[in-house]
C-alpha positions as CSV (number, residue, x, y, z in Angstrom):
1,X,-42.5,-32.6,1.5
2,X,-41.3,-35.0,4.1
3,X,-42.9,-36.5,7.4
4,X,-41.1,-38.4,9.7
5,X,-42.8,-40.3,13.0
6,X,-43.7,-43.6,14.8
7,X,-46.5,-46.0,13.3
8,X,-49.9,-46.9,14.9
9,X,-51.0,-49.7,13.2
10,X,-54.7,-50.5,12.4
11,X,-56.9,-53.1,10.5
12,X,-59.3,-53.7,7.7
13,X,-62.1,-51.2,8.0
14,X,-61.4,-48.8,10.1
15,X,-64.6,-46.7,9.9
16,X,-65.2,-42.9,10.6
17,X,-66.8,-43.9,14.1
18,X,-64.5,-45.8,15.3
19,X,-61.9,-42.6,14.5
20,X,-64.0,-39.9,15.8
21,X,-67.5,-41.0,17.6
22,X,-70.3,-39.7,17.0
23,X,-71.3,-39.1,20.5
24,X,-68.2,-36.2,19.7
25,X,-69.8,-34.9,16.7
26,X,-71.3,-32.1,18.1
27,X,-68.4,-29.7,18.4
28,X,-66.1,-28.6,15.4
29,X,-63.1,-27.1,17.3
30,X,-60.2,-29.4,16.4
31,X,-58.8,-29.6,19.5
32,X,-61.8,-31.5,21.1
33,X,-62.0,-33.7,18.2
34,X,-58.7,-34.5,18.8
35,X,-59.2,-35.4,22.2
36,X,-61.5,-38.2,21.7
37,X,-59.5,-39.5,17.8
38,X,-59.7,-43.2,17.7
39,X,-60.6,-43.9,21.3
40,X,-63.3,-46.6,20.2
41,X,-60.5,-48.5,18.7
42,X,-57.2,-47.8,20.7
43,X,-58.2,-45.8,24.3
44,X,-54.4,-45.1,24.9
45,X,-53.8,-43.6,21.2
46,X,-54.5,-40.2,22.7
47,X,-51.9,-40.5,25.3
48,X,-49.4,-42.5,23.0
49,X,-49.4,-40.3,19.7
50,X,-46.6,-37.5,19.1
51,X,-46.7,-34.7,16.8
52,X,-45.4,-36.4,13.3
53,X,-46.8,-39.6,14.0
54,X,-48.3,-41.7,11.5
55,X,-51.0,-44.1,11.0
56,X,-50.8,-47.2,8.9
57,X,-54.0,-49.5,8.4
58,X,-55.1,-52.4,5.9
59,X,-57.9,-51.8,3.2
60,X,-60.9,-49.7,3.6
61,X,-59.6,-47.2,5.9
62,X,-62.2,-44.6,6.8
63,X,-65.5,-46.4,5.4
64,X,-68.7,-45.1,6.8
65,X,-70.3,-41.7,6.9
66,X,-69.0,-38.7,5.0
67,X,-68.3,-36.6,7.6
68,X,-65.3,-34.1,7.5
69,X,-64.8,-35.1,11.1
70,X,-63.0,-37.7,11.2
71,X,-59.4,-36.7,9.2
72,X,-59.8,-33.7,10.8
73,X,-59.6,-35.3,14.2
74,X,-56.5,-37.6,12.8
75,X,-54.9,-34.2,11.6
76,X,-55.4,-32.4,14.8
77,X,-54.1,-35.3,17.0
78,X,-51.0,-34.7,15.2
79,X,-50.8,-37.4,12.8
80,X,-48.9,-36.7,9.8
81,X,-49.5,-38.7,7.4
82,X,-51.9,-41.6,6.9
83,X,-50.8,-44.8,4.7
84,X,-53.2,-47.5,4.1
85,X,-54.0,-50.6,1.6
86,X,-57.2,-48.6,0.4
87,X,-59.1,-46.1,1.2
88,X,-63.1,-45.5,1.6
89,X,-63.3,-42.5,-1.6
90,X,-65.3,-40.2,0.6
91,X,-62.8,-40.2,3.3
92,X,-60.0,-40.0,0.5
93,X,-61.6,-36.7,-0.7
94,X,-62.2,-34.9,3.0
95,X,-58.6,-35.9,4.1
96,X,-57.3,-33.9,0.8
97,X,-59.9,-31.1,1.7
98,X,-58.6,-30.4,4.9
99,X,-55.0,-31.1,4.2
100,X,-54.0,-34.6,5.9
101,X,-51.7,-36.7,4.0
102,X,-52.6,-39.8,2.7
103,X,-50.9,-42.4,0.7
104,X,-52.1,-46.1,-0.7
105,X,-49.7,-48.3,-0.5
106,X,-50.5,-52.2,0.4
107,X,-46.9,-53.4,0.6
108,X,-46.4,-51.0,3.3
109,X,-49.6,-51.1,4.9
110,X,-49.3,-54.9,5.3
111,X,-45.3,-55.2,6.1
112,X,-45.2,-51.9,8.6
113,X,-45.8,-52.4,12.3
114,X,-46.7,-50.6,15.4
115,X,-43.8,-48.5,16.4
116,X,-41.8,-48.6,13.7
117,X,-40.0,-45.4,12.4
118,X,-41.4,-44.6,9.2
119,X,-40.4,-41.3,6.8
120,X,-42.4,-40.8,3.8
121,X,-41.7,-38.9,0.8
122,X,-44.3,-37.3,-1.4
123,X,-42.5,-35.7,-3.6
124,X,-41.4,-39.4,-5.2
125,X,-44.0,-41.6,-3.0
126,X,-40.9,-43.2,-1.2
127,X,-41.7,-44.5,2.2
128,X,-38.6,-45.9,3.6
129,X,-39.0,-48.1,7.2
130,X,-36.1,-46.8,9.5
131,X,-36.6,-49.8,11.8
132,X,-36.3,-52.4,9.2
133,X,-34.5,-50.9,6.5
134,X,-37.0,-51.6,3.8
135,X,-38.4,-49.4,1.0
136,X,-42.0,-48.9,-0.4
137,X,-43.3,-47.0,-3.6
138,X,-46.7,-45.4,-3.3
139,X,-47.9,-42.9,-6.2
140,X,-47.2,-39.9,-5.2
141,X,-50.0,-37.0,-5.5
142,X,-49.7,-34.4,-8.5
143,X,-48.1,-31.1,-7.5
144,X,-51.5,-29.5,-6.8
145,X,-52.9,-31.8,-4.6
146,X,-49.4,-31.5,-2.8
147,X,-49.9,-27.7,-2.8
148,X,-53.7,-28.6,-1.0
149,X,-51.8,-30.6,1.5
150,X,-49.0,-28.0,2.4
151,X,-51.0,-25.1,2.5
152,X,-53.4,-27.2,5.1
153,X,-56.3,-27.8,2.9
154,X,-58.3,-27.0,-0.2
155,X,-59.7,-23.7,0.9
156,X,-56.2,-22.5,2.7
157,X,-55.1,-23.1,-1.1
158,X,-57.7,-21.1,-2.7
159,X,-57.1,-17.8,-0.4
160,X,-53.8,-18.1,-2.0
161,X,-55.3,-17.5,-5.6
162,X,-57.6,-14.6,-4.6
């Protein structure tokens, strides 16, 4: 599996309100969610973000509350793939659930900038910058959890199997 897209570049921290607010929390249709993705942190990123677009942040990405929410709002913005230093574990596990790729890599996640061209694959964990030439190694998943990702999530997976 390959993705392809522009970076938008984030910090330390970046916790599950500032993704999706809460103040949005009362819907679950995706579309809404992804409406209102990251505009306590970046207002524009609704505007600016492409489908196949990917997010790049420091450590910690997706610290706070548990909610499913929040890479579900990432996914449906159109975001690809997310690539940080470190992630919160709870966030780690619901991006996996719903299907959003996500790879830890802290070379990348602290050389990468906003707008570069990025292509990432998770077959062998290569993310390779386009705009600067350079190349990154990241683990890549096991071929299940790459099955949970292509088929769009854990339960999208399952229906396969029954």
């Amino acid at each position: 599996m390959i993705a392809q897209g522009i970076v938008h570049k984030y910090g330390d921290n970046v916790d599950t309100d500032v993704i999706i607010p809460a103040r949005y929390l009362n819907t679950s249709k995706h579309d809404e969610l992804a409406a209102h993705c990251m505009e306590d942190i970046d207002k524009d990123f609704v505007n600016r973000v492409k489908k196949g677009d990917i997010i790049v942040a420091n450590k910690n990405f997706g610290c706070g509350s548990s909610r499913e929410h929040a890479p579900i709002a990432i996914k449906a913005s159109g975001i690809s793939c997310v690539i940080a230093s470190t992630f919160a574990r709870i966030f780690y596990r619901n991006a996996i659930n719903i299907g959003l790729a996500i790879l830890e890599c802290d070379e990348a996640a602290r050389d990468i900038k906003t707008g570069d061209e990025i292509k990432v694959d998770f077959d062998t964990g290569l993310i390779s910058n386009l705009t600067t030439g350079k190349e990154y190694r990241a683990e890549p998943f096991p071929p299940f959890i790459q099955n949970i990702i292509q088929k769009g999530g854990l339960l999208n997976s399952i229906k396969d199997r029954l």
